[in-house]
HTML snippet that shows the backbone in 3Dmol.js (N, CA, C, O; Angstrom):
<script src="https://3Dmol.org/build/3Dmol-min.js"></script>
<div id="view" style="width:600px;height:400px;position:relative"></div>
<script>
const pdb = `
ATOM      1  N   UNK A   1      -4.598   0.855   4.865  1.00  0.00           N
ATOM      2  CA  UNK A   1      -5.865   0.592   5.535  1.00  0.00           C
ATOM      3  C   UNK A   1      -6.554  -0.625   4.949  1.00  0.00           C
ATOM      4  O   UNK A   1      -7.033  -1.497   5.674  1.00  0.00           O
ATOM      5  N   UNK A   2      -6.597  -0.673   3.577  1.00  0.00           N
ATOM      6  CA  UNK A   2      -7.543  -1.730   3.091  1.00  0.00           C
ATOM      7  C   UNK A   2      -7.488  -1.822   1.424  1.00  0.00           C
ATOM      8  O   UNK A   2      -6.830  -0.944   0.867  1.00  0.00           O
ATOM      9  N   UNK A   3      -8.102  -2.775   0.640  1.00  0.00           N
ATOM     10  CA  UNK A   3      -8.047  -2.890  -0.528  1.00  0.00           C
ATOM     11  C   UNK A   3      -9.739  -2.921  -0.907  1.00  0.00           C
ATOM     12  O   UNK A   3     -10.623  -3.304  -0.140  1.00  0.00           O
ATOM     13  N   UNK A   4      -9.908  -2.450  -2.196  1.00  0.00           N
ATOM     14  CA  UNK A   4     -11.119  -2.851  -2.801  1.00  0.00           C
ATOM     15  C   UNK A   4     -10.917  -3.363  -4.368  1.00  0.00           C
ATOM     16  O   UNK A   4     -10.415  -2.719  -5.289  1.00  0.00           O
ATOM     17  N   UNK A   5     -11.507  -4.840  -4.406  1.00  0.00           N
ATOM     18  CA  UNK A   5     -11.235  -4.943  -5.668  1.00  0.00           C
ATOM     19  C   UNK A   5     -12.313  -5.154  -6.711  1.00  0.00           C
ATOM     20  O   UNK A   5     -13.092  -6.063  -6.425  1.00  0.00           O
ATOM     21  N   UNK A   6     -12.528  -4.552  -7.805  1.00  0.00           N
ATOM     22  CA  UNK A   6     -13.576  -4.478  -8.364  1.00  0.00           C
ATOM     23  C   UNK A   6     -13.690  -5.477  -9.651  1.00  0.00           C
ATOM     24  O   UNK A   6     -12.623  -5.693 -10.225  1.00  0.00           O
ATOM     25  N   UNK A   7     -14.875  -6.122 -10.180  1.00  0.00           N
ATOM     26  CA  UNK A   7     -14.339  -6.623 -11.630  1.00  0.00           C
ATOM     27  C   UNK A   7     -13.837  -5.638 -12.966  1.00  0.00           C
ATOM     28  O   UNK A   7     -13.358  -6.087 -14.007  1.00  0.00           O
ATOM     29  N   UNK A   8     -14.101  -4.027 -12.623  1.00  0.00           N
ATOM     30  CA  UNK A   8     -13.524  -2.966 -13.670  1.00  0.00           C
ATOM     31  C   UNK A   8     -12.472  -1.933 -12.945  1.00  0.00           C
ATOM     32  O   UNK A   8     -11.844  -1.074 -13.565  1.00  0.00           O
ATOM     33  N   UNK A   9     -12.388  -2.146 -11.597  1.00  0.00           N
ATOM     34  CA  UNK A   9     -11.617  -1.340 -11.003  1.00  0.00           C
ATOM     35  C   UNK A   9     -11.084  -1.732  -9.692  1.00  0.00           C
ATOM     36  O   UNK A   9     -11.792  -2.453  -8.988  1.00  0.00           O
ATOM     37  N   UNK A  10      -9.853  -1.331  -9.239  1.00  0.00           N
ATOM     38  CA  UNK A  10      -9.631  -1.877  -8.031  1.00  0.00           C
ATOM     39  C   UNK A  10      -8.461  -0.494  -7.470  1.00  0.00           C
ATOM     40  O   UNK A  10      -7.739   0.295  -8.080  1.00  0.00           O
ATOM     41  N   UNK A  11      -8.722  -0.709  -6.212  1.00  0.00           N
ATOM     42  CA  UNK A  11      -8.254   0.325  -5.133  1.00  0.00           C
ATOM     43  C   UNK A  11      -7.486  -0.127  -3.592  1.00  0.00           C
ATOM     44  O   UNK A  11      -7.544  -1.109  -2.852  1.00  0.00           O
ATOM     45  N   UNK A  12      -6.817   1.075  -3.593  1.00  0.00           N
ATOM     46  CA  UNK A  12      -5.801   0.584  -2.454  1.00  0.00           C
ATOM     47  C   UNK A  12      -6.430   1.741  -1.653  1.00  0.00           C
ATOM     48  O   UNK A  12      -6.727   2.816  -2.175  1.00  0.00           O
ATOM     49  N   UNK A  13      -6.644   1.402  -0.141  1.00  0.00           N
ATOM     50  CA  UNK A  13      -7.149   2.922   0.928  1.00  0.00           C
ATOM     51  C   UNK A  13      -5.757   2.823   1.458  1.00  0.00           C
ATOM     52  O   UNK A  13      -4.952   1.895   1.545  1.00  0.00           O
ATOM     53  N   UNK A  14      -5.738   4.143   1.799  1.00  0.00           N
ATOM     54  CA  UNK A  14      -4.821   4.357   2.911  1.00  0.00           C
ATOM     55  C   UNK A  14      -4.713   5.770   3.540  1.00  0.00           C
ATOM     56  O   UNK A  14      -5.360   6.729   3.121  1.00  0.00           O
ATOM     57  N   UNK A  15      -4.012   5.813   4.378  1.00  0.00           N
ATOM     58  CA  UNK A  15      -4.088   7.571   5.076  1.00  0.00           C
ATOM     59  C   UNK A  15      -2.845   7.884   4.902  1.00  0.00           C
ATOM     60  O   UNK A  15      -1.773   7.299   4.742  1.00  0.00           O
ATOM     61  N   UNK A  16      -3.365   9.290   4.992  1.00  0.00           N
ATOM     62  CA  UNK A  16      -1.820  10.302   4.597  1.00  0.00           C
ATOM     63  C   UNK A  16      -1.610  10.888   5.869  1.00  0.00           C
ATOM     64  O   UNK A  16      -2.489  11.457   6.517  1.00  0.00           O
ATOM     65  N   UNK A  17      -0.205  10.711   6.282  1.00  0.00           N
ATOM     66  CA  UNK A  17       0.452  10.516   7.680  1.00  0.00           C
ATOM     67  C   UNK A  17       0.418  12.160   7.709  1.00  0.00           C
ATOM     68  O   UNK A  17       0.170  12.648   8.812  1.00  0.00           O
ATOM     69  N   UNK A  18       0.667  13.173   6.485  1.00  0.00           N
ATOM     70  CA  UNK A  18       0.670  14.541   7.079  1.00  0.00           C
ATOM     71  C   UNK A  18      -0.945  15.257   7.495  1.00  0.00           C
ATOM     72  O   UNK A  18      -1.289  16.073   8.350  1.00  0.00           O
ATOM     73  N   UNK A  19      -1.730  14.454   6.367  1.00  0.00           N
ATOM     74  CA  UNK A  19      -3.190  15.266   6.824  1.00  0.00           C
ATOM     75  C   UNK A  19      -3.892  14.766   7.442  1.00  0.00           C
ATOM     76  O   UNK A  19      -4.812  15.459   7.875  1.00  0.00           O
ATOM     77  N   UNK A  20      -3.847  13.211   7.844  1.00  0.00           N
ATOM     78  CA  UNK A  20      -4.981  12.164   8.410  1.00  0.00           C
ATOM     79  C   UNK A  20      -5.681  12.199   7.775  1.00  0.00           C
ATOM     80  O   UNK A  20      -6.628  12.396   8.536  1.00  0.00           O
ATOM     81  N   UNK A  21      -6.274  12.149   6.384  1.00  0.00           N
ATOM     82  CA  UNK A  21      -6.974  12.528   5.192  1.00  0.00           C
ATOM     83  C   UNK A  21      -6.864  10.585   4.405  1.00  0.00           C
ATOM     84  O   UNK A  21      -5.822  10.012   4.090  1.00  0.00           O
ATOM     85  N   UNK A  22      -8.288  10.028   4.301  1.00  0.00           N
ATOM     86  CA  UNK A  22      -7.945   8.695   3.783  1.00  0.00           C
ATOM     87  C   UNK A  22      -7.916   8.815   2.215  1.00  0.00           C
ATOM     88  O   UNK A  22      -8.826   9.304   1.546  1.00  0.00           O
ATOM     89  N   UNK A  23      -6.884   8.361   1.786  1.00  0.00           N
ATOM     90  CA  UNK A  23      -6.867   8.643   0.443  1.00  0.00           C
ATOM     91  C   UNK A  23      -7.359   7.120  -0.556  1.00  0.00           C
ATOM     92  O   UNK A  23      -6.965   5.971  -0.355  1.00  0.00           O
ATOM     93  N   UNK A  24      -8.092   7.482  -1.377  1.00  0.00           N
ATOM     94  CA  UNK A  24      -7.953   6.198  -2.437  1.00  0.00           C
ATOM     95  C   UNK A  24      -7.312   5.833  -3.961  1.00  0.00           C
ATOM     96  O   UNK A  24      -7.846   6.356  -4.939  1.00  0.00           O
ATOM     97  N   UNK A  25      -6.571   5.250  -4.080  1.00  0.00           N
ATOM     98  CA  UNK A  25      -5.798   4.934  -5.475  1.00  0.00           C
ATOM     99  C   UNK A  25      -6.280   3.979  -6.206  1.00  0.00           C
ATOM    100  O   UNK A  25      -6.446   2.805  -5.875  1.00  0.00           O
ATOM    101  N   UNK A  26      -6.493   4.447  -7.141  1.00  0.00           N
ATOM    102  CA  UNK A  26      -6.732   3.168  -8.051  1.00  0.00           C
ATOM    103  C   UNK A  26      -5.524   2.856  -8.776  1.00  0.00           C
ATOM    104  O   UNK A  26      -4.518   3.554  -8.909  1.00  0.00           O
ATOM    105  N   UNK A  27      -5.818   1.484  -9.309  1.00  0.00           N
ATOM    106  CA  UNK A  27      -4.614   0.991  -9.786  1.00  0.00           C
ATOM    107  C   UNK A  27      -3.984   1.918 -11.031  1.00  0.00           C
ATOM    108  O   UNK A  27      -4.848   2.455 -11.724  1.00  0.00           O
ATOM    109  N   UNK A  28      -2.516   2.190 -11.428  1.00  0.00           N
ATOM    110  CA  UNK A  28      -2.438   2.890 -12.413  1.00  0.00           C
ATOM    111  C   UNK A  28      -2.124   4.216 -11.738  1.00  0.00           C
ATOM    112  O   UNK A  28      -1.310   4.893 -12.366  1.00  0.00           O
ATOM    113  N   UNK A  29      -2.713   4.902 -10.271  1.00  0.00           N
ATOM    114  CA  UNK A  29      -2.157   5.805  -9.703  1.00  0.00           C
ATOM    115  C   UNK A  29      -1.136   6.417  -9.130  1.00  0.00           C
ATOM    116  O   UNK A  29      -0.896   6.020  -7.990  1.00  0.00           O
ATOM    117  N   UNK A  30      -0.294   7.454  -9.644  1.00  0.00           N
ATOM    118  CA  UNK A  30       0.783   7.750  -9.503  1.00  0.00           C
ATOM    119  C   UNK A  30       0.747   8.818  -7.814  1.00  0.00           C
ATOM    120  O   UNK A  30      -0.217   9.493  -7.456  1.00  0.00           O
ATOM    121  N   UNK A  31       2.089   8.670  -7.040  1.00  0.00           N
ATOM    122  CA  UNK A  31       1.893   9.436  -5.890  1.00  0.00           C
ATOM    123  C   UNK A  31       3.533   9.679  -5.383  1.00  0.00           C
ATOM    124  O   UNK A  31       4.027   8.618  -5.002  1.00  0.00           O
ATOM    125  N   UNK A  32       4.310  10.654  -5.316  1.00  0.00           N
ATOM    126  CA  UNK A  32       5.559  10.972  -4.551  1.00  0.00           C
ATOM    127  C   UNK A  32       6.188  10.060  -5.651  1.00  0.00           C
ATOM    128  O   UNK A  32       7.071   9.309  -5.237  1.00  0.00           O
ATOM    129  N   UNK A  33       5.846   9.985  -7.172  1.00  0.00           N
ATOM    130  CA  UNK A  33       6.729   8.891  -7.882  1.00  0.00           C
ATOM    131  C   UNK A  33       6.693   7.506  -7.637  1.00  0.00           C
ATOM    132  O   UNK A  33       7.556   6.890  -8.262  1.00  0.00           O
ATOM    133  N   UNK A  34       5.960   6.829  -6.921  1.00  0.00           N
ATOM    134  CA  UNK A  34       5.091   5.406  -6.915  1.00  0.00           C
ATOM    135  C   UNK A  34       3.858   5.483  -7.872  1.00  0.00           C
ATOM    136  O   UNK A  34       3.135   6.444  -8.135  1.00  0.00           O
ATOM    137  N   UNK A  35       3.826   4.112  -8.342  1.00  0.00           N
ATOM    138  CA  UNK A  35       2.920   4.030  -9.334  1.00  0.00           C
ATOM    139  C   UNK A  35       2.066   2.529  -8.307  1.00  0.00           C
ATOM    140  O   UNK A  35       2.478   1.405  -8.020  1.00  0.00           O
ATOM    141  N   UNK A  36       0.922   3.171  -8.053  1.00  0.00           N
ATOM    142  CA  UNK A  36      -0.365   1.642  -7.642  1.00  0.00           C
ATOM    143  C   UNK A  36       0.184   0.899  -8.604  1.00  0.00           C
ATOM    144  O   UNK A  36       0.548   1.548  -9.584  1.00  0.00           O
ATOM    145  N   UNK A  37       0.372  -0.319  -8.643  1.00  0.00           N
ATOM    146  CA  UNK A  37       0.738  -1.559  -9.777  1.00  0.00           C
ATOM    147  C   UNK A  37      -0.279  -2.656  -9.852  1.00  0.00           C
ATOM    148  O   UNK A  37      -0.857  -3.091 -10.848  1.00  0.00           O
ATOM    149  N   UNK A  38      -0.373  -2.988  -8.689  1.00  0.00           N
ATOM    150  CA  UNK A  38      -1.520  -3.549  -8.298  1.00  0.00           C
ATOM    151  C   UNK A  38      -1.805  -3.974  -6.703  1.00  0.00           C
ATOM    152  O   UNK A  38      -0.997  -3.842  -5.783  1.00  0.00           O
ATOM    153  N   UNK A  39      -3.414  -4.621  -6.596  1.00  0.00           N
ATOM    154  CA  UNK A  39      -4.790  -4.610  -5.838  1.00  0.00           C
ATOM    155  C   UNK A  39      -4.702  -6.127  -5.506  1.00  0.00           C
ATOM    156  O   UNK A  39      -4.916  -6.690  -6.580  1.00  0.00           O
ATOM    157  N   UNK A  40      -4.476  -7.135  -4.469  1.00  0.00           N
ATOM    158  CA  UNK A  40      -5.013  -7.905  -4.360  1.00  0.00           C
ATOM    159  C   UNK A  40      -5.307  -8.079  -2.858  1.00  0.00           C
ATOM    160  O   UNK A  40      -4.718  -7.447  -1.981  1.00  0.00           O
ATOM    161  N   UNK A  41      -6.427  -9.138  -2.607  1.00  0.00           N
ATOM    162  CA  UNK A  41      -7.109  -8.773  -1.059  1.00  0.00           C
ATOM    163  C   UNK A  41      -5.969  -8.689  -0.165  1.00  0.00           C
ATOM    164  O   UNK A  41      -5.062  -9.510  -0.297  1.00  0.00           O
ATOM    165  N   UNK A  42      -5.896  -7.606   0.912  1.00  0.00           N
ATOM    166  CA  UNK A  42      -5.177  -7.184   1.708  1.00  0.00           C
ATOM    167  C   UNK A  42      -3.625  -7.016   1.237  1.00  0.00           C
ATOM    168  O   UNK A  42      -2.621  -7.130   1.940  1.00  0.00           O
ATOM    169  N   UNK A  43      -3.723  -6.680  -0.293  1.00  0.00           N
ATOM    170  CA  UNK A  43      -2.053  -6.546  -0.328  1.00  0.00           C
ATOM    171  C   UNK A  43      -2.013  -5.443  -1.465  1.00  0.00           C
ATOM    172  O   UNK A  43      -2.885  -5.462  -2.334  1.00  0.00           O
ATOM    173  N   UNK A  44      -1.023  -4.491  -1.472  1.00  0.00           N
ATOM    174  CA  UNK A  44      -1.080  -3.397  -2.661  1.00  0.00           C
ATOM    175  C   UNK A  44       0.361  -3.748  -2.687  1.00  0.00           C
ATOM    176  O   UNK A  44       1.013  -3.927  -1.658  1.00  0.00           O
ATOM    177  N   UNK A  45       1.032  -3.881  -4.362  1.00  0.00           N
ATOM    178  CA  UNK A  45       2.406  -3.525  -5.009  1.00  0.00           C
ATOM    179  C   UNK A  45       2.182  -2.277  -5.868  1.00  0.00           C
ATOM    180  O   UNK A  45       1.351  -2.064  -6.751  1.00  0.00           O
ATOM    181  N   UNK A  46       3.402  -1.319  -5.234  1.00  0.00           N
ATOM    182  CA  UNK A  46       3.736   0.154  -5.887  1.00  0.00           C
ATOM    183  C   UNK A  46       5.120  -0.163  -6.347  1.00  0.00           C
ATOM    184  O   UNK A  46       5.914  -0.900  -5.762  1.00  0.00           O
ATOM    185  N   UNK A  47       5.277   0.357  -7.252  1.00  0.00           N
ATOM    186  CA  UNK A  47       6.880   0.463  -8.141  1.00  0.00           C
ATOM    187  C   UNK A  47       7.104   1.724  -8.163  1.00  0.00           C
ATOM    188  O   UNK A  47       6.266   2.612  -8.318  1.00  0.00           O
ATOM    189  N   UNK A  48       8.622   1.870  -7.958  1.00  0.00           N
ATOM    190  CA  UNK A  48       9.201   3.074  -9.004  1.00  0.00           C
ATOM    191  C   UNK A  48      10.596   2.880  -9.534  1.00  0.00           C
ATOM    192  O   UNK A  48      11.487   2.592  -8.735  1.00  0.00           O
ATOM    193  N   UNK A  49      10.884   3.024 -10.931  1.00  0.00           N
ATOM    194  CA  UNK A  49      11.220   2.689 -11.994  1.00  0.00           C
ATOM    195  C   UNK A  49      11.743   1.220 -11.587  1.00  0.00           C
ATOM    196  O   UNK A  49      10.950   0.321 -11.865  1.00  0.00           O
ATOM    197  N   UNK A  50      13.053   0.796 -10.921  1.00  0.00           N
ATOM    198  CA  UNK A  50      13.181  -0.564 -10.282  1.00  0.00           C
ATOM    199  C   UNK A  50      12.983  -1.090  -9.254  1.00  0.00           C
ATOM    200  O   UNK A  50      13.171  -2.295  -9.088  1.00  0.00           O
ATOM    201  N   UNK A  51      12.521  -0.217  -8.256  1.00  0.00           N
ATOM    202  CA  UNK A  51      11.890  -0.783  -6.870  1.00  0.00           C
ATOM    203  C   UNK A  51      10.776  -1.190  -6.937  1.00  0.00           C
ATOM    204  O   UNK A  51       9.879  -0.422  -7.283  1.00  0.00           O
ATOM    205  N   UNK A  52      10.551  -2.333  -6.666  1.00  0.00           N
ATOM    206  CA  UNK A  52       9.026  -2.719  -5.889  1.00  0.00           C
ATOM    207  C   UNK A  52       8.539  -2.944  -4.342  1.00  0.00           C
ATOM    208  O   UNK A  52       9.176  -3.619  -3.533  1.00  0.00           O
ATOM    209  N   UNK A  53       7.603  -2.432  -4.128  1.00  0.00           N
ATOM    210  CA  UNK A  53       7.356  -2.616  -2.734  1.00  0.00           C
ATOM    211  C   UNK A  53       6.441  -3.181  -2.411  1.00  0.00           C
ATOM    212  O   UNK A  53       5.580  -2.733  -3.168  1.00  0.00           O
ATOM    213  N   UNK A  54       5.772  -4.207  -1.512  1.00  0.00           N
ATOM    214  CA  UNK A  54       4.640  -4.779  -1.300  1.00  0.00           C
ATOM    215  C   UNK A  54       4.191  -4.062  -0.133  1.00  0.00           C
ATOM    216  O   UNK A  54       5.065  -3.841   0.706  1.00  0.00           O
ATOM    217  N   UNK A  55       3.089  -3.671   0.096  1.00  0.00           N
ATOM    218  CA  UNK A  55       2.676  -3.803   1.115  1.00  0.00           C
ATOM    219  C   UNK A  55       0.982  -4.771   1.682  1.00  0.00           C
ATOM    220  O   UNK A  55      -0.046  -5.021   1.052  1.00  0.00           O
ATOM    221  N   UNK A  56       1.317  -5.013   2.815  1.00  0.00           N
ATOM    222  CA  UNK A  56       0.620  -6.453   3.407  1.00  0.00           C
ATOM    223  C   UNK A  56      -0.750  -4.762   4.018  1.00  0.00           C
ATOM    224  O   UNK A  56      -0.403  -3.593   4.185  1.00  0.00           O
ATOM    225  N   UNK A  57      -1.930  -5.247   4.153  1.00  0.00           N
ATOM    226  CA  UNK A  57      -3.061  -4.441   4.762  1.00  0.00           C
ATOM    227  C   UNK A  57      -3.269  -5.591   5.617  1.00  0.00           C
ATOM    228  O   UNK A  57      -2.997  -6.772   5.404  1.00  0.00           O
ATOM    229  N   UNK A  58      -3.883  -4.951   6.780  1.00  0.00           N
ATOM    230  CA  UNK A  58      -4.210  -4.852   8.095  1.00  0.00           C
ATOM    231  C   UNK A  58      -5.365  -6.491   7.432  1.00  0.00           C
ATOM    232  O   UNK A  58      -5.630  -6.712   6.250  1.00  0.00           O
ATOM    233  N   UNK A  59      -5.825  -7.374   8.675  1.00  0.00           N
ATOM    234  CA  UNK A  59      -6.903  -8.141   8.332  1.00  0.00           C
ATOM    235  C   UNK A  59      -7.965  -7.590   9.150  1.00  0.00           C
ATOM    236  O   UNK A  59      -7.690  -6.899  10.130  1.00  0.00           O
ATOM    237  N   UNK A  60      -9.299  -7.878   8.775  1.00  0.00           N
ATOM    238  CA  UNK A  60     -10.500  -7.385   9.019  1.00  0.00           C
ATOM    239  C   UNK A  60     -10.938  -6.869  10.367  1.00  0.00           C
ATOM    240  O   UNK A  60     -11.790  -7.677  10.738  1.00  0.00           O
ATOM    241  N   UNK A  61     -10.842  -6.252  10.981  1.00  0.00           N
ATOM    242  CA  UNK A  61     -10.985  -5.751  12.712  1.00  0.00           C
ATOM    243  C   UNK A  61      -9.276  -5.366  13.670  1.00  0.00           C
ATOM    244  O   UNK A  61      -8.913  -4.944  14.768  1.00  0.00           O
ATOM    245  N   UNK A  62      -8.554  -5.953  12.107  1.00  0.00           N
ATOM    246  CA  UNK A  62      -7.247  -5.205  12.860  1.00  0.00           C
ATOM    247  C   UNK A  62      -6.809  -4.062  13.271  1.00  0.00           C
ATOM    248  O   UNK A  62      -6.884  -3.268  12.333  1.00  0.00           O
ATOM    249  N   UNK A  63      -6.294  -3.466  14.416  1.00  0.00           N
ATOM    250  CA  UNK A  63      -6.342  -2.221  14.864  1.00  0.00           C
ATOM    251  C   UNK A  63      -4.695  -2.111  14.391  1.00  0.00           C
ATOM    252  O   UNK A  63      -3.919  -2.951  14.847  1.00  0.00           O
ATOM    253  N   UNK A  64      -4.333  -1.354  13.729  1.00  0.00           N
ATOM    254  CA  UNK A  64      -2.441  -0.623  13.283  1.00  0.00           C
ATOM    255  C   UNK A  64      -2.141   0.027  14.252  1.00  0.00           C
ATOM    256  O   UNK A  64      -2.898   0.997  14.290  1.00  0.00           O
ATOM    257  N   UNK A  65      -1.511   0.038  14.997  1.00  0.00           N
ATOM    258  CA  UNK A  65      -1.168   1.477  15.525  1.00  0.00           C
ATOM    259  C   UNK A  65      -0.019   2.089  14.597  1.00  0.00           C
ATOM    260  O   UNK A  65       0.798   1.579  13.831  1.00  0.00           O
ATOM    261  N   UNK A  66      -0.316   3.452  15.008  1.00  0.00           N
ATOM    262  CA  UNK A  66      -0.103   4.608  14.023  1.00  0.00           C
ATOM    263  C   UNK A  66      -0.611   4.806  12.908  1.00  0.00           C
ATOM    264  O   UNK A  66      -0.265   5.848  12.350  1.00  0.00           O
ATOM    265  N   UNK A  67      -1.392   4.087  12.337  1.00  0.00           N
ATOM    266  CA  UNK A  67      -1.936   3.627  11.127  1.00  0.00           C
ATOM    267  C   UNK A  67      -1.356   4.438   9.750  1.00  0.00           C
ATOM    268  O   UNK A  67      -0.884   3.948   8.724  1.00  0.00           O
ATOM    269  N   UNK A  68      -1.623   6.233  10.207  1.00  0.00           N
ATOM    270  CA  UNK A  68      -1.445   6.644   9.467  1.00  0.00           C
ATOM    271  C   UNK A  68       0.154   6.716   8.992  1.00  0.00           C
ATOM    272  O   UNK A  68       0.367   7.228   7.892  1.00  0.00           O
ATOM    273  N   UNK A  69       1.219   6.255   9.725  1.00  0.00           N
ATOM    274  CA  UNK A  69       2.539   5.929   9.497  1.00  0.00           C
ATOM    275  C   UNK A  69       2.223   4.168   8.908  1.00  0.00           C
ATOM    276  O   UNK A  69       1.312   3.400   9.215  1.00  0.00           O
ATOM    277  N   UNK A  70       3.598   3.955   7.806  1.00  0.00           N
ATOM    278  CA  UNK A  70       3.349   2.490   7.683  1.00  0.00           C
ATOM    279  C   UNK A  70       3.677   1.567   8.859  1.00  0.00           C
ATOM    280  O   UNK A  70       4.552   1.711   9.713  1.00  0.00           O
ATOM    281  N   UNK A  71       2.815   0.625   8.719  1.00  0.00           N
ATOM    282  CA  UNK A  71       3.018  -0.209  10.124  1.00  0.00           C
ATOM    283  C   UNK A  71       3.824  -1.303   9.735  1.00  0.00           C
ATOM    284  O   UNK A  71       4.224  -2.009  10.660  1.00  0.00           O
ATOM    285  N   UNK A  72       4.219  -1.669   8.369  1.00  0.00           N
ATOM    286  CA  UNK A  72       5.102  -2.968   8.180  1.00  0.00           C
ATOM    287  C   UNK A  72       7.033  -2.214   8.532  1.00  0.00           C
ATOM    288  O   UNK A  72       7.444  -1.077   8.768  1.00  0.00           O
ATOM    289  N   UNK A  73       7.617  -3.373   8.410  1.00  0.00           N
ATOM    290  CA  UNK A  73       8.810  -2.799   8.454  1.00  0.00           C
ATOM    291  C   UNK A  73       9.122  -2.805   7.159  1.00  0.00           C
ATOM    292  O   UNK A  73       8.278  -3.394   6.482  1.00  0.00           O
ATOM    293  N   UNK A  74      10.190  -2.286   6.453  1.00  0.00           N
ATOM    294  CA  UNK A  74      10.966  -2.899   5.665  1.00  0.00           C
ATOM    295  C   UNK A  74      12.138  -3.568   4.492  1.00  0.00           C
ATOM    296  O   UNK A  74      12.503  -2.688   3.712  1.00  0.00           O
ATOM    297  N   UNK A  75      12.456  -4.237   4.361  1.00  0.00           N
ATOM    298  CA  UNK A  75      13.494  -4.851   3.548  1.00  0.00           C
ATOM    299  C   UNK A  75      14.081  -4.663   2.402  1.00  0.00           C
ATOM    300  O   UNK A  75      13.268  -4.648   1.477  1.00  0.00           O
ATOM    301  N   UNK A  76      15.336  -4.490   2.039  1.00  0.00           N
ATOM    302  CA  UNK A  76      15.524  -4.149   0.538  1.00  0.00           C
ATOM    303  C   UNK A  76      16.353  -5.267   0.164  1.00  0.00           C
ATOM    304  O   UNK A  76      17.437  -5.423   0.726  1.00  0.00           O
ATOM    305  N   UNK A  77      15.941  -6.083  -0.754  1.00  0.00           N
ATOM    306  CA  UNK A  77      17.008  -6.806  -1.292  1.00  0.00           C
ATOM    307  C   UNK A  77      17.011  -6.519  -2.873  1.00  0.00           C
ATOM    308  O   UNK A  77      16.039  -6.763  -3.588  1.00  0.00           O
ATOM    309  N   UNK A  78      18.278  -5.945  -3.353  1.00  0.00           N
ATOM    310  CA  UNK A  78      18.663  -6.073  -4.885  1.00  0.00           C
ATOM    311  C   UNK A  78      17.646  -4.768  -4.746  1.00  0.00           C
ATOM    312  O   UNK A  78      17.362  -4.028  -3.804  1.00  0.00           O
ATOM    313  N   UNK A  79      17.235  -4.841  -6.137  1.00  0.00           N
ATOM    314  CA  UNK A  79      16.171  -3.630  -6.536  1.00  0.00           C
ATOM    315  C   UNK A  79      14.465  -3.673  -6.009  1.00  0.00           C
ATOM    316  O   UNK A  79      13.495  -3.131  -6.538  1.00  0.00           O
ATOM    317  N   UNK A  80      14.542  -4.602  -4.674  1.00  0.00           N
ATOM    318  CA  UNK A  80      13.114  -4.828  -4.480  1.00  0.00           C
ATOM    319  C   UNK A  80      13.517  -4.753  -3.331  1.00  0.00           C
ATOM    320  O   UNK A  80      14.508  -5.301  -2.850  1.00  0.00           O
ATOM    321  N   UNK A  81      12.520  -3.843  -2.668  1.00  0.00           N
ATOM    322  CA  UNK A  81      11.911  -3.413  -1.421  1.00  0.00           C
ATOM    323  C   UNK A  81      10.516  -4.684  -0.965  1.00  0.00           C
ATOM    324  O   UNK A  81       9.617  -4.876  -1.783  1.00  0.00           O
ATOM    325  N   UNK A  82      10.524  -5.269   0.084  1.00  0.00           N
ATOM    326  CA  UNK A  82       9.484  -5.994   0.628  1.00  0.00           C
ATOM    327  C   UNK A  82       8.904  -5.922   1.883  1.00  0.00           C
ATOM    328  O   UNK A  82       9.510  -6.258   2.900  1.00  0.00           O
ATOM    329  N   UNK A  83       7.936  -5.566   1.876  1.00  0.00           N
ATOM    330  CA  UNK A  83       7.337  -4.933   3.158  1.00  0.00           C
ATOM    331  C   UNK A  83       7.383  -6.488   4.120  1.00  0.00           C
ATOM    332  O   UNK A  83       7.751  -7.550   3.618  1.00  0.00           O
ATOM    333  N   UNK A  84       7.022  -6.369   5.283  1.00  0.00           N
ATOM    334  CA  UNK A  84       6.720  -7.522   6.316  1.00  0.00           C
ATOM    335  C   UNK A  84       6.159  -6.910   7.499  1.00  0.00           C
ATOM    336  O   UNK A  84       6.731  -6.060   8.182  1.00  0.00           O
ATOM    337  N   UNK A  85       4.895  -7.434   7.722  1.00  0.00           N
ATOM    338  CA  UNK A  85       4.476  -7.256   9.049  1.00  0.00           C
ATOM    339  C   UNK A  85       5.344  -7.444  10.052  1.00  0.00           C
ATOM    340  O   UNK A  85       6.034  -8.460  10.140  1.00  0.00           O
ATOM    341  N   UNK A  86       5.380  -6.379  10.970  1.00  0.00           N
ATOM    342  CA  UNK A  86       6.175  -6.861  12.216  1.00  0.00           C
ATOM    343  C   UNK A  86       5.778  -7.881  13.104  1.00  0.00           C
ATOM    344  O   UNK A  86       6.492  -8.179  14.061  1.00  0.00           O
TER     345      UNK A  86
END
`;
const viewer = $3Dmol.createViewer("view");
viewer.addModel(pdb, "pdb");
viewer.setStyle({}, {cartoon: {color: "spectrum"}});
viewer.zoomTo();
viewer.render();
</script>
């Protein structure tokens, strides 16, 4: 859904596809074995142990469809996963 970044804290929104429930992570937050890594405007990186994944957030008045499913596609090369807007 969106990022917030703070000068002591920063956060990734997003919804959970089983409850429709918006959840917030702060960086450092662990979830299904992803770790938040980091917060920057419209972009969150989660790791787990050698995968990284980017994901790209929506820009300001963008409508996702499905939202609560991820809306990027995406890519694995080597031990890194990279999200891409479709």
């Amino acid at each position: 859904m969106g990022t917030v970044i703070g000068d002591e804290e920063s956060f990734g929104i997003f919804v959970d596809s089983a409850s429709q429930k918006s959840l917030r992570w702060r960086v450092g937050t662990w979830h299904e074995g992803w770790l938040l890594d980091a917060v920057k405007p419209r972009e969150v990186t989660l790791r787990r142990e050698l995968d990284v994944m980017t994901l790209p957030m929506p820009q300001p008045g963008q409508f996702v469809e499905g939202a609560a499913r991820p809306a990027p596609a995406a890519t694995r090369t080597g031990g890194r996963i990279v999200r891409r807007a479709r």
